[in-house]
Kinemage of the C-alpha trace (Angstrom):
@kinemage 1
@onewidth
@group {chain A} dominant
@subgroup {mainchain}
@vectorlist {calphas} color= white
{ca unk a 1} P 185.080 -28.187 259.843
{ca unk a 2} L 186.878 -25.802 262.251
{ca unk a 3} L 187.369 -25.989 266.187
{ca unk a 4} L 185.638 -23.594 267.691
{ca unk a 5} L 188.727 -22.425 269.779
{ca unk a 6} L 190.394 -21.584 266.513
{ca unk a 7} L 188.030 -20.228 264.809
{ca unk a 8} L 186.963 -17.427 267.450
{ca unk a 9} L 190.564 -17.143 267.957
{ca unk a 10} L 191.625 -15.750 264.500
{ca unk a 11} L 188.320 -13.235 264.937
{ca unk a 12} L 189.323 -12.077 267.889
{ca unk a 13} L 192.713 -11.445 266.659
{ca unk a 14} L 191.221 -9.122 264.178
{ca unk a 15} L 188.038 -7.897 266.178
{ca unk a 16} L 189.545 -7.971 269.974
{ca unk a 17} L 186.966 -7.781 272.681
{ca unk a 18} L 188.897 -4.373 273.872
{ca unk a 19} L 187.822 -2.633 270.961
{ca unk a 20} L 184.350 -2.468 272.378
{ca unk a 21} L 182.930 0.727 273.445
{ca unk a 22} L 182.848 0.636 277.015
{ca unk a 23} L 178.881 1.031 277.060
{ca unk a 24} L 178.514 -1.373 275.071
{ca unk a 25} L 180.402 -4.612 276.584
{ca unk a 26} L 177.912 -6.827 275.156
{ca unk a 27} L 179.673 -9.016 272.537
{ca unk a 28} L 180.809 -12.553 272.592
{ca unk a 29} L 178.640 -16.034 273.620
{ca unk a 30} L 175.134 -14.197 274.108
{ca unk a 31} L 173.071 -18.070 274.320
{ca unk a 32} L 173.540 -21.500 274.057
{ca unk a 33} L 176.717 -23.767 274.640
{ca unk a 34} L 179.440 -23.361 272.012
{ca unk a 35} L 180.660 -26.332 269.742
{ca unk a 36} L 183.588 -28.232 269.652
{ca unk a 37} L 183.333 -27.543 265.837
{ca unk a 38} L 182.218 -25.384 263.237
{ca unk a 39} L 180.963 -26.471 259.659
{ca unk a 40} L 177.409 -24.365 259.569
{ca unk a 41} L 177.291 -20.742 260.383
{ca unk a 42} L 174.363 -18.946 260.107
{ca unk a 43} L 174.601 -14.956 259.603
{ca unk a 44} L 171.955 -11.920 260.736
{ca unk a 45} L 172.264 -8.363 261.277
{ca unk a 46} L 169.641 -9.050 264.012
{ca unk a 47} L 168.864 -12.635 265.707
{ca unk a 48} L 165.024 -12.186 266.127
{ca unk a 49} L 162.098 -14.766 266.594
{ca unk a 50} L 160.897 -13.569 262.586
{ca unk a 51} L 163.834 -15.725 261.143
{ca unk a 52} L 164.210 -18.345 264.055
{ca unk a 53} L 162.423 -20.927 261.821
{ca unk a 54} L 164.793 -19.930 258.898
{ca unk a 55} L 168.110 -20.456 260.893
{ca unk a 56} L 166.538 -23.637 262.759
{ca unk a 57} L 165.523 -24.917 259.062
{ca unk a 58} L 169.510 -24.341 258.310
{ca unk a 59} L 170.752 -26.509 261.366
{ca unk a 60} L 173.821 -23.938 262.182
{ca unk a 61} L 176.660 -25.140 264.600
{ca unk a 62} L 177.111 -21.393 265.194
{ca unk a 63} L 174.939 -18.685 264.349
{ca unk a 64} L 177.068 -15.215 264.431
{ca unk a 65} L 174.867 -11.899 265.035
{ca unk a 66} L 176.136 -7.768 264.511
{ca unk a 67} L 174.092 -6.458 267.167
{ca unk a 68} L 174.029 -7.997 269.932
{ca unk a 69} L 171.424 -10.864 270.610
{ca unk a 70} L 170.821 -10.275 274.454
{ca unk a 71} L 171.737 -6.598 275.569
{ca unk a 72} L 172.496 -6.226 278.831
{ca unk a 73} L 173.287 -9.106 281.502
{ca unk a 74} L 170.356 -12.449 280.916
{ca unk a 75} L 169.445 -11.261 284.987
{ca unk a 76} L 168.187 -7.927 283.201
{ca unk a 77} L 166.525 -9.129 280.716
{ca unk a 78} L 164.682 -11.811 282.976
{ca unk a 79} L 163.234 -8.990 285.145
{ca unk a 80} L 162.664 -6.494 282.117
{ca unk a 81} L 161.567 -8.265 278.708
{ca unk a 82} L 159.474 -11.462 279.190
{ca unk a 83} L 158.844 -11.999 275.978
{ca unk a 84} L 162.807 -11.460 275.190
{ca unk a 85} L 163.613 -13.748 278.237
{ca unk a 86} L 161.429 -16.614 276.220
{ca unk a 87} L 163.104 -16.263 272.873
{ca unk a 88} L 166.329 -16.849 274.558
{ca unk a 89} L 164.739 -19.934 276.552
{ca unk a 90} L 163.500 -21.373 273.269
{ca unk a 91} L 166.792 -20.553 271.139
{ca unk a 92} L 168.694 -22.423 273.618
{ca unk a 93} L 166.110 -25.224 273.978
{ca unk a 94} L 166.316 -25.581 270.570
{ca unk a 95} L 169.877 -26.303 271.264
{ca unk a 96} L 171.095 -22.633 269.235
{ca unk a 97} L 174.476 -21.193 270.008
{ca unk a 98} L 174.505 -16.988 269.328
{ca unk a 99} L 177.831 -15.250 268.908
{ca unk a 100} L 177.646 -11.305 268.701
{ca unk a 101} L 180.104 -9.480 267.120
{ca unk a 102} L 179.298 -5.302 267.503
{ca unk a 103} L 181.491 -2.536 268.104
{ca unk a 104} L 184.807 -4.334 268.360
{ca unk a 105} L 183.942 -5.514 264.628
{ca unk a 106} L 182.536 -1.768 264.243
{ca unk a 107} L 186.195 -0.573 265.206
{ca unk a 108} L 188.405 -3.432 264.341
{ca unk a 109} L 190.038 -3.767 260.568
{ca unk a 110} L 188.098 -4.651 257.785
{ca unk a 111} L 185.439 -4.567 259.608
{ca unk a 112} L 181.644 -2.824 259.308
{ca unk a 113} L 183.282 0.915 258.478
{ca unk a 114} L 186.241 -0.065 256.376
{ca unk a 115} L 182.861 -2.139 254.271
{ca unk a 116} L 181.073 0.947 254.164
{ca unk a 117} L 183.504 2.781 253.261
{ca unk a 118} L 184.503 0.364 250.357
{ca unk a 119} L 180.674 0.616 249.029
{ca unk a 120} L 181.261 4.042 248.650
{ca unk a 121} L 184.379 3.740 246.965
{ca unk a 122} L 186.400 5.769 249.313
{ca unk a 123} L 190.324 6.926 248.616
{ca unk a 124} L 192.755 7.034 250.740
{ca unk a 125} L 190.376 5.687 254.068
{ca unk a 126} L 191.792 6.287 257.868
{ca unk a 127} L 190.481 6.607 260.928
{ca unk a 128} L 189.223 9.247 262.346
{ca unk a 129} L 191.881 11.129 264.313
{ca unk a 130} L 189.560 11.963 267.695
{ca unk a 131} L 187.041 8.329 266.590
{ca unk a 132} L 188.423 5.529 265.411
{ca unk a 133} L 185.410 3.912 265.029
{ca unk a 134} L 184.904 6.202 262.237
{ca unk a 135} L 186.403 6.312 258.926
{ca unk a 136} L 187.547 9.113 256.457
{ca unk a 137} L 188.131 9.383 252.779
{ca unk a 138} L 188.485 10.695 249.324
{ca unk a 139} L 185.607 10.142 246.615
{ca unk a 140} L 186.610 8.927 243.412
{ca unk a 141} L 185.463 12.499 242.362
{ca unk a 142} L 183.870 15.724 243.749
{ca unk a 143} L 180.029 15.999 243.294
{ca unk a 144} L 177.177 18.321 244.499
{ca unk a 145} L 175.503 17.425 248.058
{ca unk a 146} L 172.817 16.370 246.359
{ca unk a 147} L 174.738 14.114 243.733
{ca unk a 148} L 176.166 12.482 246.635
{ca unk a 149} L 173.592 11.840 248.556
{ca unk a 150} L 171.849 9.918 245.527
{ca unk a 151} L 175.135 8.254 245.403
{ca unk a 152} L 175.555 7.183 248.756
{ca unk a 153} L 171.984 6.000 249.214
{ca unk a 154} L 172.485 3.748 245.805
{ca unk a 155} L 175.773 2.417 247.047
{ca unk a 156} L 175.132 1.223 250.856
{ca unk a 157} L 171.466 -0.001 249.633
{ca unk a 158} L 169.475 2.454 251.506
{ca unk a 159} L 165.901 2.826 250.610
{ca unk a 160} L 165.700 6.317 252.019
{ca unk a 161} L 167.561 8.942 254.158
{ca unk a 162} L 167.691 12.448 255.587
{ca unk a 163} L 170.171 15.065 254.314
{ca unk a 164} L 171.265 18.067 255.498
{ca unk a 165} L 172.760 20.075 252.701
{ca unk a 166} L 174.297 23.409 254.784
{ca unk a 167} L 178.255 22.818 254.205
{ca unk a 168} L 179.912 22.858 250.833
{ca unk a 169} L 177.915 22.937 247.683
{ca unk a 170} L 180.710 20.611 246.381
{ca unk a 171} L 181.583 17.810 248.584
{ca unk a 172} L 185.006 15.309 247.862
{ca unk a 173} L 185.795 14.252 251.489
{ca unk a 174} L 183.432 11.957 253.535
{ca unk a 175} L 183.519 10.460 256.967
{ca unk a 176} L 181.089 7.879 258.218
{ca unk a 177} L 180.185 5.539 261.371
{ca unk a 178} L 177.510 2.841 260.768
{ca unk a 179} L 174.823 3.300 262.844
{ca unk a 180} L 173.476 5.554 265.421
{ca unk a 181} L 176.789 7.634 265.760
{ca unk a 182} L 175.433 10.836 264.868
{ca unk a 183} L 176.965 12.717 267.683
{ca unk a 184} L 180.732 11.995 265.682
{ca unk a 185} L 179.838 14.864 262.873
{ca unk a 186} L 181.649 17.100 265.653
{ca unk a 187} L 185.026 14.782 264.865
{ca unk a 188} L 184.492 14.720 261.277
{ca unk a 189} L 183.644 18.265 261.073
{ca unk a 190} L 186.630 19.418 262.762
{ca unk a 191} L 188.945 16.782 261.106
{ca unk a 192} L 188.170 18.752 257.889
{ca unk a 193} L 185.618 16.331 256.334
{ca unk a 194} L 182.833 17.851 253.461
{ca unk a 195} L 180.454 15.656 254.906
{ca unk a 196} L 179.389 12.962 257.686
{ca unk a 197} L 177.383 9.742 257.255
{ca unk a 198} L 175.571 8.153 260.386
{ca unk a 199} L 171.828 7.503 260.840
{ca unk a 200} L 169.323 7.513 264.247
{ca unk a 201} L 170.131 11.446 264.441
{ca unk a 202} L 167.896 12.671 267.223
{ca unk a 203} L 166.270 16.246 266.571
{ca unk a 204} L 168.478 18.891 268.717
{ca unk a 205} L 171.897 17.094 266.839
{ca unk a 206} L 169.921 18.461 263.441
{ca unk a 207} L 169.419 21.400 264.195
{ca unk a 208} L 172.838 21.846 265.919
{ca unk a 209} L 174.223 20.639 262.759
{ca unk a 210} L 171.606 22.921 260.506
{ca unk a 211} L 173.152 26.260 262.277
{ca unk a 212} L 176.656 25.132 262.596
{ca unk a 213} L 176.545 24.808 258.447
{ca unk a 214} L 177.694 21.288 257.660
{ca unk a 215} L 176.365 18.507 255.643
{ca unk a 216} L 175.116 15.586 257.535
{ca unk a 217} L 173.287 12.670 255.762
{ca unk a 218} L 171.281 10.263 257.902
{ca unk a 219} L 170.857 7.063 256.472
{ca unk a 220} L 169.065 4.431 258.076
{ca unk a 221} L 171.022 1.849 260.497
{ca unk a 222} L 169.611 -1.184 258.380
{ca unk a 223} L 173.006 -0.347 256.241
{ca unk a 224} L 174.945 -1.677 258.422
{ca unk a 225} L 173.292 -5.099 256.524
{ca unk a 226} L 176.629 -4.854 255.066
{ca unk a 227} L 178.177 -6.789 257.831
{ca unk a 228} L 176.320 -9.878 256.310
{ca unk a 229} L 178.422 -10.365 252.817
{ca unk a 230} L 181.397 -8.885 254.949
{ca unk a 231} L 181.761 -11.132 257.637
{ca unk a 232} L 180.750 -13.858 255.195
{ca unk a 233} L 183.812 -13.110 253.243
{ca unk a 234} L 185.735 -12.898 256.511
{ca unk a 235} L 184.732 -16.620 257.568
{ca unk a 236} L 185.517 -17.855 253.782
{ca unk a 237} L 189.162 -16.485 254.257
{ca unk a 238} L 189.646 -18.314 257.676
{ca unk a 239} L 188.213 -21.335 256.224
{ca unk a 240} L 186.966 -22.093 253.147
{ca unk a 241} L 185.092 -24.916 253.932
{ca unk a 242} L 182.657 -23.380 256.106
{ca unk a 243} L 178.599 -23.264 254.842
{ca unk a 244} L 177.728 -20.271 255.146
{ca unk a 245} L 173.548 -18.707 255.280
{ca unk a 246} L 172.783 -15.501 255.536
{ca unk a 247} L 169.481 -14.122 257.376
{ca unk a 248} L 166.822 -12.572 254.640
{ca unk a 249} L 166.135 -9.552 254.799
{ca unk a 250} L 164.236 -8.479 257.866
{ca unk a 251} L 161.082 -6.085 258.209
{ca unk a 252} L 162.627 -2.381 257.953
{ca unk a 253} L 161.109 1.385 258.481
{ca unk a 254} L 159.640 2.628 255.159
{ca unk a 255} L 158.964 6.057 254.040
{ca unk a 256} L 155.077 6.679 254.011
């Protein structure tokens, strides 16, 4: 067992609150009173009702989510998502405590880029220059566009993906942000990278991207599952002794 105090403490040494994009404030205690100790922490990209049974079944002191579990203030949410507004009523009933963790863990070291950019093997990663969010690097090798997008989708577990192949035929530096950053292939582009990893692109960024020449591949923002073995190994390192679950696999898009 840990204190709680403590054990928030050392994450928020390495995932400060300030790293948090602006718009998106919504990290920290998102339901339910927090313990005076930690022993059982229970892990999910998304806390949803399709794996409340699973994490109830567990009996977690703490359960620790990427995105975050109520977004916006709970007064929103009462007067805009009933059915949300009862999930949190029966998670906290149920006597549930949800911590969210998003873009300050996005940002902070050794966090949900640096892991992506570990899957992929990266060389030499920094942060982007104008994004710090994002991260750039060397591949162990050059390869096609194509080569690398088979790679890529392999690597961060994607089970499909969108790829716009108009830059160099050969590709050896990459940048990526997990998740919808689409918008950051201008950064990367201008930063000198061969090609830019994000996913939720919306239509007019493609075909900005299409005439500007560059390769863009859109993978879909269920990789960011990574934060599940990552933050596990993050916990283990504060305290060894810690049970750890992580959420199964929820229901994602699928090709048709």
């Amino acid at each position: 067992m840990i204190t709680t105090s403590s054990l928030l403490a050392r994450l928020s040494k390495r995932f400060p609150k300030r790293l948090a994009l602006q718009y998106e404030k919504y990290i920290g205690l998102m339901a339910g009173k927090l313990p005076k100790e930690v022993g059982r922490i229970y892990l999910a990209l998304d806390f949803e009702e399709m794996i409340f049974e699973d994490a109830l079944a567990f009996k977690p002191d703490l359960i620790i989510t990427h995105h975050p579990f109520v977004y916006g203030t709970r007064h929103f949410i009462k007067t805009t998502d009933e059915r949300k507004d009862a999930f949190i009523e029966k998670v906290e009933a149920a006597g549930l405590a949800v911590y969210s963790m998003h873009t300050n863990f996005d940002e902070g070291r050794g966090g949900m880029n640096d892991a992506l950019t570990e899957a992929l093997d990266l060389r030499e990663v920094k942060p982007l220059l104008g994004d710090p969010m994002a991260r750039g690097g060397k591949l162990p090798h050059p390869m096609t566009i194509a080569e690398f997008a088979a790679y890529a989708k392999k690597r961060l577990g994607a089970e499909y993906g969108l790829l716009l192949p108009y830059g160099k035929p050969i590709v050896e530096t990459v940048a990526i942000v997990g998740g919808g950053g689409s918008k950051g292939y201008a950064q990367a582009m201008k930063e000198g990278y061969d090609v830019f990893i994000s996913g939720d692109m919306p239509h007019y960024t493609r075909r900005t991207i299409i005439n500007l020449g560059y390769n863009y591949l859109d993978l879909p923002h269920e990789i960011e599952s990574i934060f599940l073995p990552q933050m596990e190994k993050i916990l283990l390192e504060i305290d060894p002794s810690l049970i750890i679950k992580k959420a199964p696999l929820q229901v994602q898009a699928r090709l048709i």
